[in-house]
N, C-alpha and C positions, 0 to 999 in steps of 0.2 A: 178211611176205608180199611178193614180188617183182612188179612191175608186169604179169608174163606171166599168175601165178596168178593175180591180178585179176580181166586180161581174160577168161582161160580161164574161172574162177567168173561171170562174166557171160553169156559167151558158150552156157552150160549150164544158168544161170537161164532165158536168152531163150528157152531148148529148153524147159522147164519150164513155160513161159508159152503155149506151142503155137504157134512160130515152127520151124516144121522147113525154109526153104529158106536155100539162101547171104545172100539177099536180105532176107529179114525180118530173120536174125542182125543182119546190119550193121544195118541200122537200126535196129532196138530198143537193141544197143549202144552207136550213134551217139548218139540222142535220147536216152534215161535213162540213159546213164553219160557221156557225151561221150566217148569212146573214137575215134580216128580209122579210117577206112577200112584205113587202111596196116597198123594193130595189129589191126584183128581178123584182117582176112585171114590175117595174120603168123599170130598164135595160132589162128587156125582151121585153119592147116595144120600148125601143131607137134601138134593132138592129132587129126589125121589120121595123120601121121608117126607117134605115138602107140599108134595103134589106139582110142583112146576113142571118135573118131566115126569115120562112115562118108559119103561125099560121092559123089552117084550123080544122074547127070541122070532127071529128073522123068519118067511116063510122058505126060504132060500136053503136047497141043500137039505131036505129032509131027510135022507140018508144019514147024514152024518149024525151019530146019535154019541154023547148028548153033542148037541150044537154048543161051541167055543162061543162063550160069553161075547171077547172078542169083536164074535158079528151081529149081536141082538143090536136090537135100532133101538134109540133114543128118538125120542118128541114129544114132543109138548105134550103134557097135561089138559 
């Protein structure tokens, strides 16, 4: 298994654990895998590229413009 499937399998465990924004992903892969910022993002948008997930800003907070990446949700494809 290649360092990308790893992160990918981490990054859909963290989904699994009820982390659905950009923001949670990274840090739950940051703190329980040490994975760096630069890889998830990396792999978080190869399985956008993908079609596995889906990355959509939040309805949450419409005031704040633009809405922090941060808190867009992640889910499934």
């Amino acid at each position: 298994m290649d360092r990308y499937t790893t992160v990918a399998e981490h990054i859909l465990e963290a989904m699994r654990r009820g982390n659905y924004t950009v923001g949670g992903i990274v840090e739950t892969t940051m703190q329980c895998y040490g994975h760096s910022i630069e890889m998830v993002n990396l792999v978080l948008g190869m399985l956008v590229e993908r079609g596995v997930v889906t990355v959509m800003p939040t309805g949450i907070d419409r005031d704040i413009e633009p809405l922090p990446v941060a808190w867009w949700s992640v889910v499934p494809a």
